[in-house]
C-alpha positions in Angstrom: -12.9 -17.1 -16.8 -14.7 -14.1 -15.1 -17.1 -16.5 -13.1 -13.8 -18.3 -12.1 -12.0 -15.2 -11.0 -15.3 -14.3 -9.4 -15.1 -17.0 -7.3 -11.9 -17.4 -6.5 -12.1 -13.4 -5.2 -15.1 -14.2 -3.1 -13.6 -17.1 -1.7 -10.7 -15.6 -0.9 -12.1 -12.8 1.0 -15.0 -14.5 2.7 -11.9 -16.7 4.6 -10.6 -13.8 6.3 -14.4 -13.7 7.9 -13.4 -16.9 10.1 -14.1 -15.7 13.7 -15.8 -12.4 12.9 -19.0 -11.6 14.9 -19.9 -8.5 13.1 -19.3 -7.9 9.5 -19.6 -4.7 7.9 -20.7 -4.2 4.5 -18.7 -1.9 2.5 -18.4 -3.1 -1.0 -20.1 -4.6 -3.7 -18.6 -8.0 -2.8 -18.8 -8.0 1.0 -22.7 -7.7 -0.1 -23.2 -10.4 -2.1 -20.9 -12.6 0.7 -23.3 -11.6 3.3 -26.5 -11.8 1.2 -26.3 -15.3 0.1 -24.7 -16.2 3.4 -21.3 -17.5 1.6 -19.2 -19.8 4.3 -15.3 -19.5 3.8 -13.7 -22.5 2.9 -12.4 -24.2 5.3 -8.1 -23.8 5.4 -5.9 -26.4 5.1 -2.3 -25.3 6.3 0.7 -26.8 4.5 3.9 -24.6 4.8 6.2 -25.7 2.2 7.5 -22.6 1.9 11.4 -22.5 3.7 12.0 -18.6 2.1 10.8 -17.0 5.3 13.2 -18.9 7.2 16.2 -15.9 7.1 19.1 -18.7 8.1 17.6 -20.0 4.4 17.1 -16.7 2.4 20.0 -15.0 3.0 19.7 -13.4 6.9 16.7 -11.2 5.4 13.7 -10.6 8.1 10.6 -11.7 6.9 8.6 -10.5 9.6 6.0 -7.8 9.0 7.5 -4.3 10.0 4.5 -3.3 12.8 4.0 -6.9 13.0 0.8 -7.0 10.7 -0.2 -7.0 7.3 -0.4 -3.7 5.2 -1.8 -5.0 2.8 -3.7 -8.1 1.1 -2.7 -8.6 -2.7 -4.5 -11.0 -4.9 -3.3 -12.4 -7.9 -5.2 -14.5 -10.5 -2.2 -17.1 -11.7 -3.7 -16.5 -15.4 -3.2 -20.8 -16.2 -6.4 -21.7 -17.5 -8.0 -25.6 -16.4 -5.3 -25.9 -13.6 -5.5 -27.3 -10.9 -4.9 -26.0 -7.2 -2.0 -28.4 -6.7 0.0 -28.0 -9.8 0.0 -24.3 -9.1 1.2 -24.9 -5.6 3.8 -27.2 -6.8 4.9 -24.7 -9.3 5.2 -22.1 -6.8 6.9 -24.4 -4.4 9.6 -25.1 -6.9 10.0 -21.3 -7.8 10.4 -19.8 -4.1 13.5 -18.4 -4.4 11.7 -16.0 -7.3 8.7 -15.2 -5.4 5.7 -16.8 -3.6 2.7 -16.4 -1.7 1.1 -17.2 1.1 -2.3 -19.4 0.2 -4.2 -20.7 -2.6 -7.8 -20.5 -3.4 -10.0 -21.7 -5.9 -13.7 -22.5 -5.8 -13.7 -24.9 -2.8 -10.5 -24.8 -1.0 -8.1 -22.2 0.7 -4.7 -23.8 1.0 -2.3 -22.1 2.7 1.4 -23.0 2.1 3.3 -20.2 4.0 3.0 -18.4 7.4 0.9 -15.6 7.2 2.7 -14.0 10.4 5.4 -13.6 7.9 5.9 -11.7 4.4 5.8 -12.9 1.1 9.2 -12.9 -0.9 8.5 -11.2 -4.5 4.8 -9.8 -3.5 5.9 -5.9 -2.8 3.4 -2.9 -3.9 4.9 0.1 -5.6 3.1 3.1 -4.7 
């Protein structure tokens, strides 16, 4: 399960490295990307996801307050041998509870909502 998550963490960050010319190192995993020359995996975009749409979510705005990103949150979905598509499906049928934007796992990045948009349910409490 570690080596999964592992994976799916450097994964996930080495595809926000898409278009980058310089890359600085300032972690522990931003090394090991760059030392053993990981390539993202290439993204396949989807959006099945109609909750950022406000005329389908209740008039609320879903875009991004200074019209980025604060934040990135990744979250392991903690379902042991599934697949990439069942947990898509799943989260596809549950919008209206939460979702997020893209899936990874140790070969694909699928991305099922805009990322120029929030996420409905991912909030951070500081």
């Amino acid at each position: 399960m570690k080596r999964k998550v592992r994976t799916f963490i450097i994964i996930f960050l080495a595809s926000f490295c898409v278009g980058i010319n310089h890359i600085s190192a300032d972690s522990a995993v931003n090394n090991y990307i760059l030392n053993n020359n990981i390539a993202p995996a290439k993204e396949q975009i989807n959006y099945r996801i109609n909750m950022q749409d406000a005329s389908k979510n209740g008039g609320i705005n879903m875009n991004f307050s200074n019209g980025k990103p604060q934040l990135v949150i990744i979250h392991d979905v903690g379902v042991e041998n599934s697949k990439i598509d069942n947990e898509i499906n799943y989260m596809v049928r549950n919008q209206t509870s939460a979702f997020v934007h893209s899936f990874v796992d140790g070969s694909q990045l699928k991305t099922i909502a805009d990322t120029s948009k929030i996420a409905w349910g991912g909030r951070a409490i500081w």
